[in-house]
C-alpha positions in Angstrom: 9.8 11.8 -20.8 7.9 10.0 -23.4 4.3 8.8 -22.9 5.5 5.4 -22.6 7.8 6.2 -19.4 5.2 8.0 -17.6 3.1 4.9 -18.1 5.6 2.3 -17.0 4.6 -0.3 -14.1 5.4 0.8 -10.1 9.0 -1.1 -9.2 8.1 -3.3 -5.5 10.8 -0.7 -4.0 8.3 2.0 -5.0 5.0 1.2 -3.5 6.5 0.0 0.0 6.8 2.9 1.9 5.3 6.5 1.9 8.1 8.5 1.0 9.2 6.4 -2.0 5.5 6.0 -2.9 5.5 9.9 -3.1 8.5 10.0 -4.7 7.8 8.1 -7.4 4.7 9.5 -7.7 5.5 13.2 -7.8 8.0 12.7 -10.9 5.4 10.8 -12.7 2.6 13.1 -12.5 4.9 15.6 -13.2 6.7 14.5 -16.4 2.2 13.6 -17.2 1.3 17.2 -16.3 4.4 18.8 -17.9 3.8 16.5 -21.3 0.3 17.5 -21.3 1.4 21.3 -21.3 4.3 21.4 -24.0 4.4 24.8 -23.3 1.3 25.6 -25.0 -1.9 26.3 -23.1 -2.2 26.7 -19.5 -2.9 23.7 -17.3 -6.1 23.8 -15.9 -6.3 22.6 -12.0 -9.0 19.8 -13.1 -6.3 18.4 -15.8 -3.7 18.4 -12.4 -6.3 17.1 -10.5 -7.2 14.2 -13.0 -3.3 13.1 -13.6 -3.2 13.2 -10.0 -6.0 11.0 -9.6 -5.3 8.8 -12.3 -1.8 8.1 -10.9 -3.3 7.3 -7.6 -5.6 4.2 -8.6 -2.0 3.2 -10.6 0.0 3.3 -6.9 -2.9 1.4 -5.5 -3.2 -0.9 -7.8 0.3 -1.7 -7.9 0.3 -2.3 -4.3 -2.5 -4.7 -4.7 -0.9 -6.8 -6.8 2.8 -6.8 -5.0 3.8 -9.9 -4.0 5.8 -8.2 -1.5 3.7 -5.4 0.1 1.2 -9.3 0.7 4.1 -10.9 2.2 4.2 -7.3 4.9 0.8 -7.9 4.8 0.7 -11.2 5.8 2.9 -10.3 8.7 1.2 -7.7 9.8 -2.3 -9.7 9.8 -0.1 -12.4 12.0 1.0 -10.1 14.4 -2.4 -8.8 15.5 -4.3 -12.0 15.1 -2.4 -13.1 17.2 -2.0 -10.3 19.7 -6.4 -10.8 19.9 -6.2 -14.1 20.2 -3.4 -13.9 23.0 -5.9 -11.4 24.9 -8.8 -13.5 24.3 -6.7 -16.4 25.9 -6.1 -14.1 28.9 -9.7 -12.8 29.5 -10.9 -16.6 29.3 -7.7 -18.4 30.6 -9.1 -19.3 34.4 -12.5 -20.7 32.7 -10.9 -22.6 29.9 -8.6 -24.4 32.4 -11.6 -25.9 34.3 -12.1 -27.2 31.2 -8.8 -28.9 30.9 -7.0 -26.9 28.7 -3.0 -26.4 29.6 -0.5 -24.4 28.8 1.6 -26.5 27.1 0.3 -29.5 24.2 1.9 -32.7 26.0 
């Protein structure tokens, strides 16, 4: 694999779930590692360590900047906003209805 293939950009299908993250991962730090050894020298554990780490920051940044792991994002920020909410509206419920709040908007 070719330096330029090892340094190609996370697919969305990639970076949205664990296995497929680790997946895509393992093959590309091992086509880096094995491109860095070209049957030569020995590969150190810091130089497997490094591509490792180096690969890492590219997963997480590519899962910054997916528009789709924000949408999953999004609804996972919905859901437990407004499970707290929903509890704060139980705790408080008798109180805010002396103040006139109702269940339903008219």
């Amino acid at each position: 694999m070719s330096e330029e293939e090892v340094g190609r950009p996370y697919r969305w299908e990639e970076v949205l779930s664990f296995d497929r993250l680790r997946r895509a991962m393992m093959g590309r730090v091992l086509d880096k590692v094995e491109s860095l050894w070209q049957g030569n020298e020995p590969i150190s554990p810091q130089q497997i360590s490094e591509a490792i780490t180096d690969e890492w920051e590219k997963v997480k940044e590519a899962v910054r900047s997916s528009s789709t792991a924000r949408d999953a994002f999004r609804k996972f920020l919905e859901r437990t906003v407004s499970e707290e909410i929903d509890k704060l509206i139980q705790r408080d419920k008798t109180e805010l209805e002396s103040f006139g709040v109702v269940e339903r908007s008219l």
